[in-house]
C-alpha positions in Angstrom: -8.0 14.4 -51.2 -8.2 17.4 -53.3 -5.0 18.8 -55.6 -4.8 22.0 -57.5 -5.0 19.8 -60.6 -8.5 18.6 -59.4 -9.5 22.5 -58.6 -9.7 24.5 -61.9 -9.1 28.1 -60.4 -6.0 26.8 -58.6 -4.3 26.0 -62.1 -4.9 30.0 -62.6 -1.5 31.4 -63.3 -2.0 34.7 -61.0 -2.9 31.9 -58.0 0.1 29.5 -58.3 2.4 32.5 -58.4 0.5 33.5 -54.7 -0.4 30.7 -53.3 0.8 27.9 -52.1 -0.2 25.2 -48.7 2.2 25.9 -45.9 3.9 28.6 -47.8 4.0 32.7 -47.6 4.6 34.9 -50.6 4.3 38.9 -50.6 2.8 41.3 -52.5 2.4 45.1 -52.3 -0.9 47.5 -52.0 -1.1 50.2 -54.8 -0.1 53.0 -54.8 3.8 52.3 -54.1 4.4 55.4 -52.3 4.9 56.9 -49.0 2.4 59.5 -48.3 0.5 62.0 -45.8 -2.9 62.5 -45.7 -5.3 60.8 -48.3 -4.2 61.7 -51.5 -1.0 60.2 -53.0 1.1 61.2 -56.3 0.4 57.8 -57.9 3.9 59.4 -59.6 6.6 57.0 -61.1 3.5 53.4 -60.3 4.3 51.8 -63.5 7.7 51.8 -63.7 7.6 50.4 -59.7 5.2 48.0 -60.0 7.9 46.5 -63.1 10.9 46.8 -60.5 8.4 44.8 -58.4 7.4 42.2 -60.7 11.2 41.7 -61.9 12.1 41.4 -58.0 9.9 38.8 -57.6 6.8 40.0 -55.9 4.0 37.8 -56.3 0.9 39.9 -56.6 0.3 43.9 -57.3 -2.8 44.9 -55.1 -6.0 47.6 -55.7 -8.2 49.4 -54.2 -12.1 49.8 -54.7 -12.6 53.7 -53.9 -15.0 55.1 -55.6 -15.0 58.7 -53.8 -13.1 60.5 -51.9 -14.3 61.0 -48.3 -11.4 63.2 -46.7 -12.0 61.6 -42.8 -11.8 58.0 -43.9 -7.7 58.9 -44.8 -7.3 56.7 -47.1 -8.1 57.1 -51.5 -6.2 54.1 -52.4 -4.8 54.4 -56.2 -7.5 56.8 -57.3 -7.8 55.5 -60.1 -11.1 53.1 -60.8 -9.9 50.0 -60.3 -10.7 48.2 -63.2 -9.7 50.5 -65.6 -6.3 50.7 -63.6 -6.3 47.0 -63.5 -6.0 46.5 -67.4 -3.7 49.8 -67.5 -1.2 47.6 -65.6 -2.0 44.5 -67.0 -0.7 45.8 -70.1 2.6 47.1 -68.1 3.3 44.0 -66.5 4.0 40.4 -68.2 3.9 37.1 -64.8 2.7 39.1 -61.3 -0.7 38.5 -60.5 -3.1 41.3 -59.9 -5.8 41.5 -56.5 -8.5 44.1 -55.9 -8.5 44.2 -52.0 -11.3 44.5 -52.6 -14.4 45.5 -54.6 -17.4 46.2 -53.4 -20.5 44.8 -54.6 -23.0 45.3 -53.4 -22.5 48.8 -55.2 -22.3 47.8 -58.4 -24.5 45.7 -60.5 -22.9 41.7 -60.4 -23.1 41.6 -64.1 -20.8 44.9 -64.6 -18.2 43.5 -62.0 -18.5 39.7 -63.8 -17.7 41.5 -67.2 -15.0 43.6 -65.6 -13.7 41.0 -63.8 -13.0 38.1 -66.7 -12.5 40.7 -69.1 -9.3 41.7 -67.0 -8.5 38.1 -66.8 -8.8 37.4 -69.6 -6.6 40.2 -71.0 -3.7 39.5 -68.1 -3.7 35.7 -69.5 -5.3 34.6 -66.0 -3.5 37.2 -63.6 -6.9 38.2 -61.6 -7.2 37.4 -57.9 -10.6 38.9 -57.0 -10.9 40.2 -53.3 -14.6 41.2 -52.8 -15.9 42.9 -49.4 -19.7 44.0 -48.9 -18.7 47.9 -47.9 -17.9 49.8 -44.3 -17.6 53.1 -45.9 -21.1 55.6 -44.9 -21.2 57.5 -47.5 -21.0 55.0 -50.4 -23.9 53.3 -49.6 -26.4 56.1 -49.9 -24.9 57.9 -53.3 -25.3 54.6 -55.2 -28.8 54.1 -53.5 -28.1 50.9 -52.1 -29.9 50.5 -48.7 -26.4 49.5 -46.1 -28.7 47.3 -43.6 -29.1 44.9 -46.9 -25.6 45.0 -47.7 -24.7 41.7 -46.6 -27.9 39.6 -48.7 -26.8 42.0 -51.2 -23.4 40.5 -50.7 -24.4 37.0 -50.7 -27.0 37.9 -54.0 -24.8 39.2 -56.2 -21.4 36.6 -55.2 -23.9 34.4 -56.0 -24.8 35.7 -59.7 -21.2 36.6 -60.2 -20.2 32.9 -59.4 -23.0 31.9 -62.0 -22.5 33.4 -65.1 -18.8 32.9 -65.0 -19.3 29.4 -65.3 -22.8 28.6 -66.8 -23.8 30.1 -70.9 -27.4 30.9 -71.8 -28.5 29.9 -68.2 -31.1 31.8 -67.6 -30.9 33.5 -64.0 -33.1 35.7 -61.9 -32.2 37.8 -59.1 -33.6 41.0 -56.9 -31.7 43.4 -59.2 -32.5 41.8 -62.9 -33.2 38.8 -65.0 -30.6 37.3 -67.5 -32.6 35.4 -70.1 -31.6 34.6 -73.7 -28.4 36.2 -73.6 -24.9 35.3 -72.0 -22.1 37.1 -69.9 -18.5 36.9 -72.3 -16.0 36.8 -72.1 -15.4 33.8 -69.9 -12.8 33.7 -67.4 -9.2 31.9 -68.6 -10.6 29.2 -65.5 -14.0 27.7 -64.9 -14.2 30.5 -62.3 -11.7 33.5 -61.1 -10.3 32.9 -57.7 -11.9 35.3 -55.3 -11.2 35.7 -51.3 -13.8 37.5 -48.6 -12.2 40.5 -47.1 -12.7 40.9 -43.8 -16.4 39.1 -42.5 -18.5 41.2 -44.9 -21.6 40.6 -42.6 -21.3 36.9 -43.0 -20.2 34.2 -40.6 -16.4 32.4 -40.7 -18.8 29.0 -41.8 -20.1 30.8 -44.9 -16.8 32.3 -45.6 -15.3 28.8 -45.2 -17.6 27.3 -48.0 -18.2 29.4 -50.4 -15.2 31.5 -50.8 -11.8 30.7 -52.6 -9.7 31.8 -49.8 -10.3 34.6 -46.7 -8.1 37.9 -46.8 -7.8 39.7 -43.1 -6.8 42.1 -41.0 -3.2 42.4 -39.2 -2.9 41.5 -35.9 -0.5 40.6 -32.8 1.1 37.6 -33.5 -0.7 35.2 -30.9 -3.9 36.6 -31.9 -3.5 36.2 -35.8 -2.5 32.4 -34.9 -5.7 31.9 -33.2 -7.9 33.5 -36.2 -5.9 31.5 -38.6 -6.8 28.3 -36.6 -10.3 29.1 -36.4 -10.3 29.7 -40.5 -8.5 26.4 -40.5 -10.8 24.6 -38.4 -13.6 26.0 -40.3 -12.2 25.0 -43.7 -11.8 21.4 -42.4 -15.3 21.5 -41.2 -17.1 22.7 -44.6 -14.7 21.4 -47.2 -12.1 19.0 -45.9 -9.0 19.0 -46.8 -9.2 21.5 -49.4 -6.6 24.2 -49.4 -8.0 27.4 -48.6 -5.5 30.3 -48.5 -5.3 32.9 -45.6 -4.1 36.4 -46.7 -3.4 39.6 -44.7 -2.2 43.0 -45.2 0.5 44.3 -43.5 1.9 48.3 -43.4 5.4 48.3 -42.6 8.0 51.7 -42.0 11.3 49.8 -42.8 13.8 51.7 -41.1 17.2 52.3 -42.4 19.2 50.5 -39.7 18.4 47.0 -40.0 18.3 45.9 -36.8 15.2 48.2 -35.3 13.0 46.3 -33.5 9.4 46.7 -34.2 6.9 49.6 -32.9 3.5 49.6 -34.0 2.4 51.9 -36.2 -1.3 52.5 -37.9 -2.2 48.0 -39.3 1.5 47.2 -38.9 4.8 48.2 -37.6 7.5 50.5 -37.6 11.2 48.2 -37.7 13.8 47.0 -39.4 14.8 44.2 -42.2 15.5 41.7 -39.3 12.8 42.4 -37.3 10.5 41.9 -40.6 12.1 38.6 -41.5 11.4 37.2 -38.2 7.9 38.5 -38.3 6.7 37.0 -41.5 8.9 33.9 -40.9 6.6 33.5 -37.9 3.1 34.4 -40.1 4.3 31.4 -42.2 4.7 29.2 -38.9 1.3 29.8 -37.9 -0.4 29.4 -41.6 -0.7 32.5 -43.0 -0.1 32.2 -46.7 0.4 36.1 -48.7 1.1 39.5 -46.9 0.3 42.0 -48.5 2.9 44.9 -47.7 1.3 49.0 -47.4 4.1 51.4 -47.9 1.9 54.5 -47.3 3.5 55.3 -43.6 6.9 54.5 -44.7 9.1 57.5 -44.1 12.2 56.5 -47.3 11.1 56.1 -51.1 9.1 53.8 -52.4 11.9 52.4 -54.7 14.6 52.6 -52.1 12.7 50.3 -49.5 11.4 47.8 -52.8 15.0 47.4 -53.5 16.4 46.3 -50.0 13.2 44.3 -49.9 13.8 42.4 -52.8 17.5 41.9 -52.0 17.3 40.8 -48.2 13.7 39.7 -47.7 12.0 38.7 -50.7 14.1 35.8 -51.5 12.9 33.3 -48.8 9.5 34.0 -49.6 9.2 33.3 -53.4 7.5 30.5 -54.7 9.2 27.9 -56.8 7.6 27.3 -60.2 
């Protein structure tokens, strides 16, 4: 049977403060605002994202969006992720850090591999790395990268990633390059940085199931998430055994000020009170669902007001003991 003491990246500070078998933490998407339209303020992050870390929220989330395409709504943090990344790193002392997710098939592996442990390295082993293969149109042509061969791009340049994280002077050769004679440093604070498929990125739940870290999806009605979180389950079991596997979601929320709302779906989430939302991710945890990560973008009260009565009332029964 495996433990996380047999499993290098599960000794990874930023994943024991997430994850944990048949337990839910939360975290938060960056930017920590409410906001219309695509653009946010990104006014007042820092000092929120250290209310957040002092309040107990396990992981700070980031966006990969490299431009801004005005009818896909959404420009995440705006800022380039990696360089916003280290930015908070050096804000921020115990909560882990996620990109949900970058893209790479848009970027050369060995650029997101030096990014990648480099911030790891720098946060003392804070880096959970989300990685998706692209569903934005007009990324695909400005970097010239053909979006029919996005998924063996995908699969490629995991593949290299995965590689020179935990090999030195092993020469590799792949469709983009060659790396001979030289080595990728620094090296990850773990043999390898966690890192979770978002979403199917063109490949099958089998292939997601063994060779990923962990799966991060989509919100859905309760019943139905149960069914996909069985099916990851059941794949898990199938290609690794009992190895624990984490299942992430996202989850946009409009917490209301009375308490008791019941829930009304809004855009990837709901519209409802504090109740309502204990009851909801009380459930998520029943089924198997192990971090939510919480979108405050259609909220309609302050970022800051709605961390605060999350951390008072809700957070509590969903932080991991150390």
């Amino acid at each position: 049977m495996f433990t996380p003491n047999s499993i290098p990246y599960q000794r990874q500070p930023g994943f024991q403060r997430t994850y944990r078998q048949g337990r839910l933490s939360l975290g938060l998407f960056l930017p920590l605002e409410a906001f219309s339209g695509d653009m946010p303020s990104m006014a007042g992050q820092v000092s929120l994202a250290q209310r957040a870390e002092k309040l107990g929220f396990a992981a700070l989330w980031f966006r990969d969006v490299p431009l801004r395409d005005p009818s896909f709504g959404d420009t995440g943090q705006v800022f380039d992720p990696w360089v916003y990344l280290g930015f908070m790193a050096a804000h921020t002392h115990s909560i882990a850090l996620g990109t949900a997710s970058v893209i790479l098939p848009i970027r050369n592996p060995l650029h997101t591999a030096k990014a990648a442990t480099s911030v790891d390295q720098l946060s003392g082993g804070r880096l959970l790395l989300g990685v998706a293969s692209g569903d934005r149109p007009v990324e695909f042509p400005a970097f010239g990268v053909d979006p029919e061969q996005r998924d063996r791009m995908f699969r490629e340049y995991l593949e290299v990633f995965r590689q020179v994280q935990r090999s030195s002077f092993v020469p590799l050769t792949w469709s983009g390059g060659t790396l001979e004679g030289c080595d990728l440093i620094p090296k990850p604070t773990t043999a390898e940085i966690p890192f979770f498929v978002t979403g199917h990125s063109r490949q099958t739940l089998d292939w997601i199931a063994r060779c990923s870290h962990g799966w991060i999806s989509y919100p859905r009605a309760p019943k139905t998430q149960q069914l996909i979180v069985e099916n990851w389950r059941t794949a898990v079991r199938t290609e690794c055994g009992e190895l624990f596997k984490p299942f992430t979601q996202s989850l946009y929320i409009d917490l209301t000020d009375n308490s008791q709302i019941p829930p009304r779906p809004i855009h990837l989430g709901y519209q409802l009170g504090r109740y309502h939302l204990i009851s909801l991710l009380q459930h998520l945890q029943e089924i198997g669902v192990n971090h939510v990560i919480i979108n405050l973008k259609y909220g309609q009260r302050p970022a800051g007001e709605v961390l605060e009565e999350l951390g008072q009332f809700v957070l509590p029964d969903f932080i991991l003991s150390t």
